[in-house]
C-alpha positions in Angstrom: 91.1 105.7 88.8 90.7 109.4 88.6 94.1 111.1 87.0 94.8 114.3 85.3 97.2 115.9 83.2 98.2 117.9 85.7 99.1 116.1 88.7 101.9 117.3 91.1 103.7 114.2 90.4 103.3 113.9 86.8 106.1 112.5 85.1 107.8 111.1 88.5 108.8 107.9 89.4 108.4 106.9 93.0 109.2 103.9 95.4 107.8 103.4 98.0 109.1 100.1 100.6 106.1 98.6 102.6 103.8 99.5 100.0 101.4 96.2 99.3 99.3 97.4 102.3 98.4 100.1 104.7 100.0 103.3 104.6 102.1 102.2 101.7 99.6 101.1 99.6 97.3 104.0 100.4 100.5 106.4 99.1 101.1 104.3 96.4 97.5 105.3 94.9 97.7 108.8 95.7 100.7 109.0 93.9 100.0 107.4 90.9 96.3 109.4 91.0 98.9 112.2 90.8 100.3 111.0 87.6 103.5 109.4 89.3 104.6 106.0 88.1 105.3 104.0 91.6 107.2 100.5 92.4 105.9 98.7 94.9 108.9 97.4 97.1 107.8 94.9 99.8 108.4 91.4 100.9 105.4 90.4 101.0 105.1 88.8 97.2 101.9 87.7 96.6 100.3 91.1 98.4 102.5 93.1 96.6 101.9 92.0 93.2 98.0 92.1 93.7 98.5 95.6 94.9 100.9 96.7 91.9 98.0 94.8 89.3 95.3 96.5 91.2 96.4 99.9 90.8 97.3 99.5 87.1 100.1 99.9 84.6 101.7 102.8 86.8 102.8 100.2 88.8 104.8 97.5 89.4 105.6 95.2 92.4 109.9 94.5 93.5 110.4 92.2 96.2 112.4 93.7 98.7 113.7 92.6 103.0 114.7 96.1 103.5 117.0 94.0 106.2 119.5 93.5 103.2 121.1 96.1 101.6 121.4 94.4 98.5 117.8 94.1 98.1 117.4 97.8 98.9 120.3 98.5 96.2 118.5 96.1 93.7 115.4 97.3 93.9 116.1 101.1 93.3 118.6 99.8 90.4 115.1 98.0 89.2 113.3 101.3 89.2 116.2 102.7 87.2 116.2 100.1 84.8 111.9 99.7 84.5 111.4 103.6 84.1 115.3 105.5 83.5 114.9 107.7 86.7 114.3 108.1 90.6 112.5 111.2 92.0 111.1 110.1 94.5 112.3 107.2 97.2 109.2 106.5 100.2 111.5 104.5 103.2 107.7 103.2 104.5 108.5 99.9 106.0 108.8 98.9 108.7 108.3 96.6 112.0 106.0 96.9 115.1 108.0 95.8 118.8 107.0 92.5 120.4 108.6 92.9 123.6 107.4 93.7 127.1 106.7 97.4 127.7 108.7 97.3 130.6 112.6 98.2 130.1 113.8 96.0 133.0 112.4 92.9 130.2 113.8 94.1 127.5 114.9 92.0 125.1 118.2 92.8 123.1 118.1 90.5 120.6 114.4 92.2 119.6 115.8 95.5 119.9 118.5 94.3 117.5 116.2 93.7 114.9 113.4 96.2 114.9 116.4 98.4 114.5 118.0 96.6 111.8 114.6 96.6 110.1 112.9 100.5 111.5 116.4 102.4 111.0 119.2 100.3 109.4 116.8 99.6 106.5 115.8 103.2 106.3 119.5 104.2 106.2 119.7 101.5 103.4 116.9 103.1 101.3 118.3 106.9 102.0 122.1 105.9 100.8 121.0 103.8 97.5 118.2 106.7 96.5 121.1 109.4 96.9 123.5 107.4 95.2 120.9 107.7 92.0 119.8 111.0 92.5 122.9 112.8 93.1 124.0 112.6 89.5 120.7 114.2 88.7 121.0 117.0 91.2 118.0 116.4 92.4 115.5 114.2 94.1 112.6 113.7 97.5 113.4 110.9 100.1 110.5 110.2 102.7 110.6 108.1 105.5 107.9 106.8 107.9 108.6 108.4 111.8 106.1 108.5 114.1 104.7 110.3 117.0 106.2 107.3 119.4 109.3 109.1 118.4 109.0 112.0 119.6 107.3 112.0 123.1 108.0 109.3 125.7 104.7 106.3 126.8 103.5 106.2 124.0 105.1 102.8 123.0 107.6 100.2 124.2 110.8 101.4 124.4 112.6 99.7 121.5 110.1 100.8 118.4 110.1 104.2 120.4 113.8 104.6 119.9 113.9 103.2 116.1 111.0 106.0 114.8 113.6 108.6 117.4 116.3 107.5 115.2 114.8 108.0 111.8 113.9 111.7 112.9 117.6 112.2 113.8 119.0 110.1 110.6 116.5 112.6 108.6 117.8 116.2 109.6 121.6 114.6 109.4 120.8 113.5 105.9 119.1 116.5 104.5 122.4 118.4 106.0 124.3 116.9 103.4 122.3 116.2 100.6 120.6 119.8 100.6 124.4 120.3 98.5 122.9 117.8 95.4 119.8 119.9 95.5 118.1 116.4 97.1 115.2 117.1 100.2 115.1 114.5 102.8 111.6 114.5 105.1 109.9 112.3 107.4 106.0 112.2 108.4 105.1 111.2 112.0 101.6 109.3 112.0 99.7 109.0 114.8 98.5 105.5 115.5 96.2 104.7 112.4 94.3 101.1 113.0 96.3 99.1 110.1 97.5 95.3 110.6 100.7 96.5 111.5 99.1 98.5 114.7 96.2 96.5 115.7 98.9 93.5 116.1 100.8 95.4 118.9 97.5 96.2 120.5 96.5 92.8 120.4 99.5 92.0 122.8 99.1 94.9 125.6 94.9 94.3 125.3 94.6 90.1 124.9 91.1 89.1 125.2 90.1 92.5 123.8 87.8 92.5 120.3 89.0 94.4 117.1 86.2 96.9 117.2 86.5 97.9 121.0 90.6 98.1 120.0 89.8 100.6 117.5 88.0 102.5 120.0 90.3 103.0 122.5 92.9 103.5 119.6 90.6 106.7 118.2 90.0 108.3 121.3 93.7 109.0 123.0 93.8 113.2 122.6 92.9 113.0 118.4 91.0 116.0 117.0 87.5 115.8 117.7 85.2 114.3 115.2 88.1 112.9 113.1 90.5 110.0 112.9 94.4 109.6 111.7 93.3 107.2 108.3 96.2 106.1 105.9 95.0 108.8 103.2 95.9 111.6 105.3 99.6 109.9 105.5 99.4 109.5 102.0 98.2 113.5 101.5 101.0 114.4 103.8 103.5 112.1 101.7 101.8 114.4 98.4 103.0 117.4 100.1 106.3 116.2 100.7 107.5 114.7 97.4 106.0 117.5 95.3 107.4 120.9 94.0 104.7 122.6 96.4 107.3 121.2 98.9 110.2 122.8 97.1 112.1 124.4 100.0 110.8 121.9 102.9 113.7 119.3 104.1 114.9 118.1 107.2 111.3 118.3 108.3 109.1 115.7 110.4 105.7 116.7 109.5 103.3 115.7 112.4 99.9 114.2 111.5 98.6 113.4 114.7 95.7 115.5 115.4 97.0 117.4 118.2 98.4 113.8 119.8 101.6 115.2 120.5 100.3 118.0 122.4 97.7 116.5 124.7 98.8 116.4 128.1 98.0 112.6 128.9 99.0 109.6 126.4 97.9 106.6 128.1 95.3 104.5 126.6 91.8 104.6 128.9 90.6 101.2 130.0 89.0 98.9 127.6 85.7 99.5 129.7 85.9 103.3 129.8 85.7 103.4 125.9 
């Protein structure tokens, strides 16, 4: 993998939760292609440690439920212990809703745990990172929002509210950590066609192929003659965690292609693709 000795991470360790695939993963190598060493948190074992051995000896694989806090707490402590420091701490995981659309058939005991999982978890990672970083005066915390949090129809209800959440829990906590010297962030992806996406789509569109999915999926209001792809997450998550970003915290950087600001976000009909 391409690295020099000037990267804007060099010399920083990251880590990054929900990182054996998708928009982890893809972060994972752009940071460690930016000379960061990066441990792969995730609770998927087997993916994880074939992603941490195929990116190389910058990184490692943790296994982590970010639904225990204990894990959460172990798993920076590991990070400590593998490489003496924290800069950076990536709150990526997380969980798509498999509930009805409708609020009338909501289902509470769902809604309790993609919030346990979407926000609780990401509260987890934000309180164990600062309790490493404050010491140092210094440190980035990311999280994974989404454009579902921030306008209304875009998804069920439940995961709607969790990503609303982590863009509120974001500003509160780069309130009081701006005093340490620590920047707290989020980045709000469009919907990219990863496992965790095309799995929700499967349940709104049954009977609909993969290919035709990822149609529909590319053509609700995105920029014109491009597509939201993991890498441009992970660029945005570059931005964020480096010095470039110095003065940026409390932010929710939107990556959506103009998503947010199209005037209709329902998806056309699979045969109007």
């Amino acid at each position: 993998m391409f690295r020099t000795g000037y990267g804007k991470l060099e010399g920083k360790v990251a880590l990054i939760t929900g990182a054996a695939s998708g928009i982890g993963k893809a972060t994972a190598t752009k940071f460690i292609n930016n000379g960061a060493k990066v441990v792969i948190a995730d609770i998927q074992h087997q993916l994880g440690q074939e992603a941490a051995k195929e990116l190389g000896p910058n990184a490692v694989f943790v296994a982590c439920d970010i639904m225990k806090e204990s894990d959460v707490s172990n798993a920076i402590d590991f990070a400590v212990h593998k490489f003496n420091q924290l800069d950076i701490m990536y709150n990526n995981a997380g969980v798509a809703c498999k509930t009805p659309r409708s609020v009338i058939d909501l289902d509470l005991e769902v809604f309790d745990r993609v919030m346990n999982i979407n926000v609780r978890g990401v509260v987890a990672g934000i309180k164990h990172a600062a309790r490493v970083m404050i010491p140092k005066q210094t440190g980035s915390i990311l999280c994974t929002a989404s454009v579902t949090g921030i306008v209304g129809g875009a998804a069920q209800l439940t995961y709607s509210v969790s990503k609303a959440a982590v863009i509120g829990i974001v500003k509160s906590a780069a309130a009081e950590l701006r005093e340490y010297g620590i920047r707290v962030n989020c980045i709000s992806p469009s919907a990219i066609p990863t496992p965790f996406v095309m799995e929700e789509l499967r349940q709104y569109y049954p009977g609909v192929d993969a290919k035709r999915l990822v149609e529909m999926l590319h053509s609700t209001g995105t920029l014109k003659g491009e597509n939201c792809e993991p890498i441009d997450i992970a660029n945005a998550a570059l931005y964020l965690a480096s010095d470039a970003a110095k003065f940026v915290s409390g932010h929710n950087l939107v990556v959506d292609g103009g998503f947010t600001s199209f005037k209709s976000l329902a998806f056309p009909a699979p045969d109007q693709v």
